[in-house]
C-alpha positions as CSV (number, residue, x, y, z in Angstrom):
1,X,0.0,0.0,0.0
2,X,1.9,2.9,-1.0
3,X,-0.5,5.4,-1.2
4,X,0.3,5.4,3.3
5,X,3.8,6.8,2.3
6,X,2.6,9.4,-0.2
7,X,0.4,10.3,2.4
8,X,2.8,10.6,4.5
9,X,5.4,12.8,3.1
10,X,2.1,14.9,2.1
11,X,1.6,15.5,5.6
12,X,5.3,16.5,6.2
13,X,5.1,18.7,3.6
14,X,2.1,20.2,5.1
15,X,3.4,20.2,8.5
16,X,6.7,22.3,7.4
17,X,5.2,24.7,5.4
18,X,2.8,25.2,8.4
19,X,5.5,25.9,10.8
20,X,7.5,28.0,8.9
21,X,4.6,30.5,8.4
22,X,3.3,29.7,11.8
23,X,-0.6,28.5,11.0
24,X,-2.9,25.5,11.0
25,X,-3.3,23.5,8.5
26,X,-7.5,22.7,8.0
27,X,-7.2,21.0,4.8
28,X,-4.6,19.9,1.8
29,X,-6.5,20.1,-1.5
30,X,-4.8,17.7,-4.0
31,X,-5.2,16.6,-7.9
32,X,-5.2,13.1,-8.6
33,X,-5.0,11.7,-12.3
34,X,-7.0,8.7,-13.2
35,X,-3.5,7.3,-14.4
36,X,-1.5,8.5,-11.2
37,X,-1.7,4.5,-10.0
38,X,-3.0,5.7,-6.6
39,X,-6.5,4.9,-5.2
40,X,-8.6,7.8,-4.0
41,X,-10.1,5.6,-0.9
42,X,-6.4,4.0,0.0
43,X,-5.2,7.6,0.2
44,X,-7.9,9.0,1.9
45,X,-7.4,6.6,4.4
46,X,-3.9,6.6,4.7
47,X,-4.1,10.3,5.0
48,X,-6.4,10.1,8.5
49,X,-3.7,7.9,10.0
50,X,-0.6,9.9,9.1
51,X,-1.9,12.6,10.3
52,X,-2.6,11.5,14.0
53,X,-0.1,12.3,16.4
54,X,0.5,15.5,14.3
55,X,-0.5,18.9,14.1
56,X,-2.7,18.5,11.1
57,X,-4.8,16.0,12.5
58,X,-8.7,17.0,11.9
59,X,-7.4,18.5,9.1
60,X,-9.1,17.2,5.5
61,X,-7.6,15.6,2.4
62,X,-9.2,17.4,-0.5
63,X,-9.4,15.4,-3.8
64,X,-9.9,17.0,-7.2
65,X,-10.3,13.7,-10.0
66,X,-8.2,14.7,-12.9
67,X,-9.6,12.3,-15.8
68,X,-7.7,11.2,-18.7
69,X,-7.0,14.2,-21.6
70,X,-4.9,13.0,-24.6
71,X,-4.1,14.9,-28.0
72,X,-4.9,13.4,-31.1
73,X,-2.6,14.0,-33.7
74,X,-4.9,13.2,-36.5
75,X,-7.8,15.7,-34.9
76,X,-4.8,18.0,-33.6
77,X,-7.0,18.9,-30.7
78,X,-7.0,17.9,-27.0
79,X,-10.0,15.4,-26.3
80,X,-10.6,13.0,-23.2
81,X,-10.1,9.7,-23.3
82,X,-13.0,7.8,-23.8
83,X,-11.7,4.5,-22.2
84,X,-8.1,3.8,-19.8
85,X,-8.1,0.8,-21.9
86,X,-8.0,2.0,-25.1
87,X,-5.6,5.1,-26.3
88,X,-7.6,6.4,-28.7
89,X,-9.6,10.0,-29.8
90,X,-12.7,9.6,-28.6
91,X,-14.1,11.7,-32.2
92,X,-11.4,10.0,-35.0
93,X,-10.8,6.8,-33.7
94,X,-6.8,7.7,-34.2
95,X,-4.4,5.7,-31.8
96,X,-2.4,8.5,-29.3
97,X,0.1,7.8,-27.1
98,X,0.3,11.7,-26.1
99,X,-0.8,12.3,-22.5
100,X,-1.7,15.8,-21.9
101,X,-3.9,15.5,-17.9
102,X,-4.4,12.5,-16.0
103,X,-1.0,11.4,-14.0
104,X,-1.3,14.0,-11.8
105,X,-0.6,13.8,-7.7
106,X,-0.1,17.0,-7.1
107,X,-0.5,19.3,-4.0
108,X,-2.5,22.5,-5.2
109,X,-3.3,24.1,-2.0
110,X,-3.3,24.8,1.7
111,X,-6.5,26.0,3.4
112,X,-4.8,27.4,6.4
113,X,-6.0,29.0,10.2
């Protein structure tokens, strides 16, 4: 289960940027690809129990879904992917191998006391 130890450096990163501006940390808002490789519940999880015995506990684990955006070179526009299994424009039916959102695990923002 790795999505414990990304939630726990997430909290250390929390917890230093906390102290060196000297507030509380209510919530961590974060954007998660559908291709990231992490599960939204595991992390959730993980995330309550890193953060006990620290100062952000309480605090929330906000999760924005970042769904799958490829370009398609035929089309030569940006269009979602239709289907994880299947690398292809959703409009064309051209194969893409060009990821432009959807591997993201990325800390956006601190909502802060």
């Amino acid at each position: 289960m790795h999505e414990l130890s990304i939630a726990m450096s997430i909290v250390e990163m929390a917890q230093e940027e906390a102290l060196q501006r000297g507030v509380q940390v209510n919530a961590v808002h974060l954007k998660l690809g559908a291709l990231s490789g992490v599960v939204k519940e595991a992390l959730l999880s993980s995330y309550e129990m890193a953060c006990d015995d620290t100062p952000l506990r309480g605090s929330r684990l906000v999760i924005e879904d970042v769904p799958v955006v490829i370009f398609c070179p035929h089309c030569k526009v940006q269009r979602p992917l239709s289907s994880v299994q299947l690398f292809c424009c959703a409009e064309c039916g051209t194969p893409t191998s060009e990821i432009v959102h959807g591997k993201e695990l990325e800390v956006v923002a601190l909502e802060i006391q």
